[in-house]
N, C-alpha and C positions, 0 to 999 in steps of 0.2 A: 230405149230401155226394153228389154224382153219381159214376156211374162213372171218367167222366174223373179227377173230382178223386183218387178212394178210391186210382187204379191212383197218382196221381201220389205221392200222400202217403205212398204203401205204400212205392215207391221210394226215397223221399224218406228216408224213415226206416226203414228195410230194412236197415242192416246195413253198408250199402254205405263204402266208404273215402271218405275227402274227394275225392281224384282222381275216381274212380266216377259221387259226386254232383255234381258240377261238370260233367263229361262227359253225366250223363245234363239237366242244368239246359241247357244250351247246346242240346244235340238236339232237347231241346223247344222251347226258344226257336226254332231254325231250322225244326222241323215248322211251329212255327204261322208264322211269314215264309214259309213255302212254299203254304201252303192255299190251296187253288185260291179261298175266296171270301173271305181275305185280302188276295190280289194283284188280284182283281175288283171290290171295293174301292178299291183304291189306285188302278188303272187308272183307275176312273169318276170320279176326284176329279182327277188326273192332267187328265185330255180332255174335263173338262166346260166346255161352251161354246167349245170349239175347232171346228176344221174336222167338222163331220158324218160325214165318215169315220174319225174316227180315237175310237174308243170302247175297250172291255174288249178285245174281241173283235180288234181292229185293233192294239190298243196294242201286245203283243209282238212283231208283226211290225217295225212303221216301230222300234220302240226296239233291237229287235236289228240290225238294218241300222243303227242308228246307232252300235252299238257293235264290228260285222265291216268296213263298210264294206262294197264292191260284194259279193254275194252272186247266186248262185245259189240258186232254189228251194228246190230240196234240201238244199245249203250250210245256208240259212239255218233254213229244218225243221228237221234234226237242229240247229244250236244255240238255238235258241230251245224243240227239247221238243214239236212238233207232226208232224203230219203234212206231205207236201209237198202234196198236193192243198188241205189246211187254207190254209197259206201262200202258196200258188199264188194261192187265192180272197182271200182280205183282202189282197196285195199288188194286185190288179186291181182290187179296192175302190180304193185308194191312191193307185194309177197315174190313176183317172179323178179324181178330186180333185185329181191335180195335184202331190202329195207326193213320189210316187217315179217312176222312169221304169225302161224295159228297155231296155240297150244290147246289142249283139252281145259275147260272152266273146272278147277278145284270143288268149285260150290255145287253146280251142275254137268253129270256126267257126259248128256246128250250138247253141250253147249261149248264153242270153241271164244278161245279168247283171240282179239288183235295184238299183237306186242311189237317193239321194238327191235330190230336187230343192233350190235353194235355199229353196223354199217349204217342203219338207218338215226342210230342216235347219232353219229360223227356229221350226218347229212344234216338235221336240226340244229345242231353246230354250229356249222357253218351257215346257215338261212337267219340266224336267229344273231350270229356276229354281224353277217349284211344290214340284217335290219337296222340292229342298234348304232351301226356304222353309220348310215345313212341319215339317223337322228342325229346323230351327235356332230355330225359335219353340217345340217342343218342348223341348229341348236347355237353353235359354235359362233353366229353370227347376231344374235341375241344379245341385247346389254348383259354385262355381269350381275349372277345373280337370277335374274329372270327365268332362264331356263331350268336351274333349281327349286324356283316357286313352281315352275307351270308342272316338273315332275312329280315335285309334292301334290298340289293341287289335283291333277289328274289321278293319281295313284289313291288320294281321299275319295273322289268322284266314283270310280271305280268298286272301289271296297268297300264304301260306306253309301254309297248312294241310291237313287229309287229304284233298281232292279236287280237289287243285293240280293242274294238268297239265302 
Protein backbone atom coordinates (compact mmCIF):
# COMPACT_ATOMS: atom_id res chain seq x y z
CA UNK A 1 0.00 0.00 0.00
CA UNK A 2 1.50 3.51 -0.85
CA UNK A 3 1.77 6.27 1.09
CA UNK A 4 -1.19 8.05 -0.31
CA UNK A 5 -3.20 5.06 0.24
CA UNK A 6 -1.77 4.14 4.15
CA UNK A 7 -2.49 8.08 5.14
CA UNK A 8 -6.04 7.59 3.51
CA UNK A 9 -6.96 4.31 5.11
CA UNK A 10 -5.44 5.58 8.49
CA UNK A 11 -8.17 8.32 8.27
CA UNK A 12 -10.52 6.21 6.98
CA UNK A 13 -10.49 4.09 9.94
CA UNK A 14 -8.94 6.33 12.71
CA UNK A 15 -11.56 6.69 14.94
CA UNK A 16 -13.12 9.33 13.17
CA UNK A 17 -17.40 9.80 13.60
CA UNK A 18 -19.42 9.08 10.53
CA UNK A 19 -19.91 13.01 9.99
CA UNK A 20 -15.83 13.18 10.18
CA UNK A 21 -15.41 10.51 7.58
CA UNK A 22 -17.81 11.80 5.09
CA UNK A 23 -16.10 15.22 5.48
CA UNK A 24 -12.95 13.91 5.12
CA UNK A 25 -14.18 11.30 1.85
CA UNK A 26 -15.66 14.52 -0.09
CA UNK A 27 -12.17 16.63 0.62
CA UNK A 28 -10.47 14.17 -1.08
CA UNK A 29 -12.74 13.56 -3.65
CA UNK A 30 -12.62 17.56 -4.31
CA UNK A 31 -8.51 17.51 -3.88
CA UNK A 32 -8.27 15.07 -6.65
CA UNK A 33 -11.13 17.29 -9.12
CA UNK A 34 -8.68 20.09 -8.15
CA UNK A 35 -5.10 18.46 -9.26
CA UNK A 36 -3.43 20.54 -11.45
CA UNK A 37 -2.89 17.24 -13.83
CA UNK A 38 -6.55 16.31 -13.29
CA UNK A 39 -7.90 19.31 -14.85
CA UNK A 40 -4.85 19.16 -17.60
CA UNK A 41 -6.35 16.18 -18.54
CA UNK A 42 -9.84 17.13 -18.75
CA UNK A 43 -8.76 20.41 -20.66
CA UNK A 44 -6.81 18.28 -23.41
CA UNK A 45 -9.81 16.03 -24.03
CA UNK A 46 -12.00 19.26 -23.76
CA UNK A 47 -9.80 21.16 -26.92
CA UNK A 48 -8.69 18.26 -28.74
CA UNK A 49 -8.88 19.00 -32.30
CA UNK A 50 -10.45 22.33 -31.91
CA UNK A 51 -9.15 25.77 -32.89
CA UNK A 52 -5.17 25.40 -32.22
CA UNK A 53 -5.34 28.00 -29.79
CA UNK A 54 -7.28 26.86 -27.35
CA UNK A 55 -5.32 23.74 -25.38
CA UNK A 56 -4.54 23.00 -21.28
CA UNK A 57 -2.85 25.98 -21.05
CA UNK A 58 -5.66 28.49 -22.94
CA UNK A 59 -8.68 26.53 -21.77
CA UNK A 60 -9.09 28.35 -18.38
CA UNK A 61 -8.97 31.52 -19.72
CA UNK A 62 -11.73 31.38 -22.94
CA UNK A 63 -13.82 28.93 -20.09
CA UNK A 64 -13.74 31.60 -17.51
CA UNK A 65 -14.74 34.40 -19.76
CA UNK A 66 -17.47 32.30 -20.50
CA UNK A 67 -18.49 31.91 -17.28
CA UNK A 68 -17.96 36.24 -16.00
CA UNK A 69 -18.67 37.47 -19.20
CA UNK A 70 -16.62 40.77 -20.26
CA UNK A 71 -13.67 40.71 -18.14
CA UNK A 72 -10.73 42.58 -17.41
CA UNK A 73 -7.21 40.93 -17.16
CA UNK A 74 -7.05 41.13 -13.86
CA UNK A 75 -10.87 40.49 -13.26
CA UNK A 76 -10.44 37.43 -14.99
CA UNK A 77 -6.72 36.23 -13.22
CA UNK A 78 -7.87 36.41 -9.90
CA UNK A 79 -11.13 34.33 -10.87
CA UNK A 80 -9.90 31.88 -12.84
CA UNK A 81 -6.58 31.33 -9.95
CA UNK A 82 -3.56 32.61 -12.31
CA UNK A 83 -1.55 35.30 -12.71
CA UNK A 84 -2.61 38.69 -14.75
CA UNK A 85 0.49 38.68 -17.05
CA UNK A 86 -0.37 34.42 -17.31
CA UNK A 87 -3.93 35.67 -18.61
CA UNK A 88 -2.83 38.67 -20.32
CA UNK A 89 -0.73 36.13 -22.63
CA UNK A 90 -3.17 33.21 -23.48
CA UNK A 91 -5.94 35.72 -23.80
CA UNK A 92 -3.59 37.35 -26.84
CA UNK A 93 -3.04 33.74 -27.84
CA UNK A 94 -7.13 34.07 -28.21
CA UNK A 95 -7.54 37.33 -29.46
CA UNK A 96 -5.31 36.37 -32.71
CA UNK A 97 -7.37 33.16 -33.50
CA UNK A 98 -10.17 35.01 -33.54
CA UNK A 99 -12.04 33.73 -30.12
CA UNK A 100 -12.11 36.78 -28.02
CA UNK A 101 -11.53 40.40 -28.69
CA UNK A 102 -10.73 43.63 -26.39
CA UNK A 103 -13.11 46.33 -26.16
CA UNK A 104 -12.63 49.81 -24.32
CA UNK A 105 -14.16 49.22 -20.22
CA UNK A 106 -17.53 51.48 -20.36
CA UNK A 107 -16.82 52.26 -16.54
CA UNK A 108 -12.99 53.01 -17.11
CA UNK A 109 -11.65 54.76 -20.06
CA UNK A 110 -7.94 53.73 -19.70
CA UNK A 111 -9.17 50.05 -19.23
CA UNK A 112 -9.91 47.31 -21.81
CA UNK A 113 -12.33 44.48 -21.44
CA UNK A 114 -11.98 40.41 -22.48
CA UNK A 115 -15.00 39.35 -24.41
CA UNK A 116 -16.21 36.83 -26.40
CA UNK A 117 -16.36 36.57 -30.05
CA UNK A 118 -19.37 34.51 -31.65
CA UNK A 119 -16.51 32.32 -32.80
CA UNK A 120 -15.33 32.00 -29.46
CA UNK A 121 -18.81 31.40 -27.82
CA UNK A 122 -19.71 28.45 -30.77
CA UNK A 123 -16.09 27.07 -29.31
CA UNK A 124 -17.62 27.00 -25.56
CA UNK A 125 -20.21 25.26 -27.25
CA UNK A 126 -18.91 22.66 -28.36
CA UNK A 127 -16.17 22.05 -25.11
CA UNK A 128 -18.98 22.40 -22.86
CA UNK A 129 -21.40 19.62 -25.14
CA UNK A 130 -17.97 17.36 -24.82
CA UNK A 131 -17.97 17.76 -21.33
CA UNK A 132 -21.50 17.08 -20.53
CA UNK A 133 -21.27 14.13 -23.15
CA UNK A 134 -18.75 12.54 -21.42
CA UNK A 135 -20.77 12.73 -17.89
CA UNK A 136 -23.73 11.64 -19.06
CA UNK A 137 -22.25 8.54 -20.94
CA UNK A 138 -20.55 8.09 -17.60
CA UNK A 139 -23.46 8.61 -15.52
CA UNK A 140 -25.56 6.34 -17.80
CA UNK A 141 -24.21 3.30 -16.09
CA UNK A 142 -25.33 4.34 -12.58
CA UNK A 143 -28.40 2.52 -11.09
CA UNK A 144 -31.65 4.57 -11.98
CA UNK A 145 -32.07 7.44 -10.10
CA UNK A 146 -28.73 7.81 -8.64
CA UNK A 147 -27.17 9.96 -11.04
CA UNK A 148 -30.15 12.43 -10.55
CA UNK A 149 -29.28 12.43 -6.58
CA UNK A 150 -25.58 12.70 -7.08
CA UNK A 151 -26.61 15.96 -9.70
CA UNK A 152 -28.85 17.34 -7.25
CA UNK A 153 -26.53 16.71 -4.37
CA UNK A 154 -23.49 18.28 -6.02
CA UNK A 155 -25.27 21.17 -7.50
CA UNK A 156 -26.57 21.92 -3.44
CA UNK A 157 -22.78 21.33 -2.49
CA UNK A 158 -21.70 23.77 -4.78
CA UNK A 159 -24.25 26.70 -4.32
CA UNK A 160 -24.90 26.40 -0.82
CA UNK A 161 -21.85 25.03 0.61
CA UNK A 162 -18.46 26.21 2.64
CA UNK A 163 -16.88 28.39 0.08
CA UNK A 164 -20.27 30.02 -1.20
CA UNK A 165 -19.76 33.58 -1.67
Amino acid sequence: MGVRKSVQAARYDGGMTADQEVGAQVADAVGQLLRRSARAGLYRELTAGLDPAVNEATYPVISGLARTGPATAAGLAAEIGVDRSVASRHATRLERAGLLRREPDPSDRRGTLLTLTPEGEKLIAAMRGRLAGAIDRYLATWPPGEAAAFAGALRRFTEHGPWTA
